[in-house]
Every structure is written in C-alpha cells, then in structure tokens.
N, C-alpha and C positions, 0 to 999 in steps of 0.2 A: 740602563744608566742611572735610572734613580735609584734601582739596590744599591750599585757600585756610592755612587752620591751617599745614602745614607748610610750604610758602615763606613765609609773614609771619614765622614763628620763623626759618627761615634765613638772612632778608635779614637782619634788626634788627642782628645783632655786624657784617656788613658793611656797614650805612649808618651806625652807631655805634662805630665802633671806638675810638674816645679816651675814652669816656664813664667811665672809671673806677668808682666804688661808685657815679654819680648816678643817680636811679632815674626820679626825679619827671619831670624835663623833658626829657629824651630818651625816657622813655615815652609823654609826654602829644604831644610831636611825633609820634612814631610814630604814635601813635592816630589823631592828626589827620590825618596822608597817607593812615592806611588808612582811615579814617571816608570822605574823599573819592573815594579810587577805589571804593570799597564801594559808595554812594553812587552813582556816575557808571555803576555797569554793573548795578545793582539794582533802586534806586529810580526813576530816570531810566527806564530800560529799559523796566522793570516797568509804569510807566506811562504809556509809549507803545504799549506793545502789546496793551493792556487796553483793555475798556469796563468806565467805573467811573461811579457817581455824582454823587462828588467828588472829580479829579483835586486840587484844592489842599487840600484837606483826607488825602486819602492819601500826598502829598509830605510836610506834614505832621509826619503820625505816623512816617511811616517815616524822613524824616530824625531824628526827636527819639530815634528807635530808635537807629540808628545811629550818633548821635552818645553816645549811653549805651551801646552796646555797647565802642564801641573806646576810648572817657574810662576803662573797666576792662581792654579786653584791651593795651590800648597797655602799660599802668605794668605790670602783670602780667608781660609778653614780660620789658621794660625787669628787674624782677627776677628772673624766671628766669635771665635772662646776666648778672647783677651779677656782679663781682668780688669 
C-alpha cells in the first residue's frame, strides 16, 4: 500500500497539471480512475481466485469500499498539491 500510496501521489501534478487552486473535481476524477484500476486488480481478482459464498454480494461490498475509499483519498491528493 505504500507503493501504491506513493506513485498515486506522483502521478496526480502529472495528470493534473493546469488544475490551479481547483480541488474538488480534479480530486474526484482522480479518485475515480484510481477507484477503477484499484477495483480491476483487487476486487476482480480477488474474486476470481477465491471460493466464496457470495461472489455478488462480495463485489458488492468491496466495490462500495472502494469507491468510499478514493471519493476521500482522490480530493485529499487533489489538496496536498493545491497551489
């Protein structure tokens, strides 16, 4: 998690670089691309390689997870690199 942590900080000023003081919606995009790759090699993954009880009930929770994780760390990056 700290890899992941530190390239998601390094990309954000290089996929955002015009973004000026804006925090909101270049954070909230951010979050969103990362909620999906996050998402595409976790969750997906996770539950292909697993026996579970309830495969759509574990997609799920763990996308509602996900998508609540990076809705806070997206905006957060977003004002760590404010101008």
């Amino acid at each position: 998690m700290m890899i992941q942590g530190i390239i998601f900080s390094w990309a954000y000023p290089r996929l955002f670089p015009g973004r000026g003081g804006d925090i909101l919606k270049p954070g909230l995009m951010y979050g969103l691309a990362l909620a999906i790759l996050s998402w595409s090699f976790t969750t997906l993954a996770v539950a292909a390689k697993n026996v579970m009880t309830s495969i759509p009930t574990y997609i799920e929770l763990e996308t509602g997870l996900t998508l609540l994780q990076f809705l806070i760390v997206g905006p957060m990056i977003a004002l760590a690199y404010r101008n």
